[in-house]
VMD Tcl script that draws the C-alpha trace (Angstrom):
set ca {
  {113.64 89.12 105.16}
  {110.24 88.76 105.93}
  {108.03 90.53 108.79}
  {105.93 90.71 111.19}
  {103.45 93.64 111.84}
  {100.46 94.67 114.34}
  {97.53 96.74 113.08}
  {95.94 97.81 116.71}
  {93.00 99.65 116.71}
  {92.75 98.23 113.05}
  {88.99 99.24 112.52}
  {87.90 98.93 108.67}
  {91.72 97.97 108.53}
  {92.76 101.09 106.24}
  {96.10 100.78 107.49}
  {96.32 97.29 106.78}
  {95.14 97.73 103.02}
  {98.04 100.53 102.75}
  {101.01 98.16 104.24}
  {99.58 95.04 102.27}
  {100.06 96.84 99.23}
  {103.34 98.04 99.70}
  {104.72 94.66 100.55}
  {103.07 93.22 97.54}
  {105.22 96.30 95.35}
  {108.56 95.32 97.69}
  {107.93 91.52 97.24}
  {107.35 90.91 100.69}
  {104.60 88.32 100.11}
  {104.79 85.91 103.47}
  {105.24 89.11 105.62}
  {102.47 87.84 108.33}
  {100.28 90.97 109.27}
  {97.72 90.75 112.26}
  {94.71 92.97 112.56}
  {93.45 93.66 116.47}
  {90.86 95.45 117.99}
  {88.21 96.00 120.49}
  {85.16 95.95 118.82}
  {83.81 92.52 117.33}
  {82.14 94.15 114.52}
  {85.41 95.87 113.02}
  {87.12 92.45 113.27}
  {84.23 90.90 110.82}
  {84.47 93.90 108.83}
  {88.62 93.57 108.51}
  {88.19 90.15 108.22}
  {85.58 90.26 105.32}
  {88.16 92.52 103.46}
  {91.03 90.37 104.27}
  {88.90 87.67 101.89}
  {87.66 90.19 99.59}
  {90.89 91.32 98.63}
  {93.36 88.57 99.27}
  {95.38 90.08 102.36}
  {97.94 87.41 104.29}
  {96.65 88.22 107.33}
  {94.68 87.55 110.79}
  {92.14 89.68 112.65}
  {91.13 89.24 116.22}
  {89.20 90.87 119.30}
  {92.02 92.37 121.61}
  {92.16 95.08 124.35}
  {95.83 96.45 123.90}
  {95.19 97.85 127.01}
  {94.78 94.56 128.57}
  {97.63 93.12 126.63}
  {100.40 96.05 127.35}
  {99.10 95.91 131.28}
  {99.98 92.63 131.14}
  {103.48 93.11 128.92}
  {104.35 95.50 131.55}
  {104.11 93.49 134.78}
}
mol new
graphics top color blue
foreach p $ca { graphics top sphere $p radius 0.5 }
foreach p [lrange $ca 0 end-1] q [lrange $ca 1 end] { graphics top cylinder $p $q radius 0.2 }
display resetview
């Protein structure tokens, strides 16, 4: 089973490099992880890393606030 996860607030993307690794030690390779967060210059940073070291993953400027606002309504 393969899934689907949501780094928010993802900064350098610490989190990210801990949950990439453990999928690659549970074989969970195709498990689609997305990075999010508010300030542009974390996103090049996460996304720099996601090349660096091989992450399947995406990274993108997003206000959860914004986005749960408009989950809620």
């Amino acid at each position: 089973m393969l899934f689907r996860s949501l780094d928010n607030a993802c900064g350098g993307g610490i989190l990210t490099s801990m949950l990439h690794q453990e999928l690659k030690l549970k074989d969970l390779t195709g498990t689609r992880v997305v990075c999010g967060d508010l300030e542009p210059s974390m996103v090049q940073a996460v996304r720099e890393r996601m090349v660096a070291e091989g992450w399947e993953a995406n990274a993108s400027v997003v206000d959860a606030q914004v986005c749960l606002t408009s989950v809620r309504a």
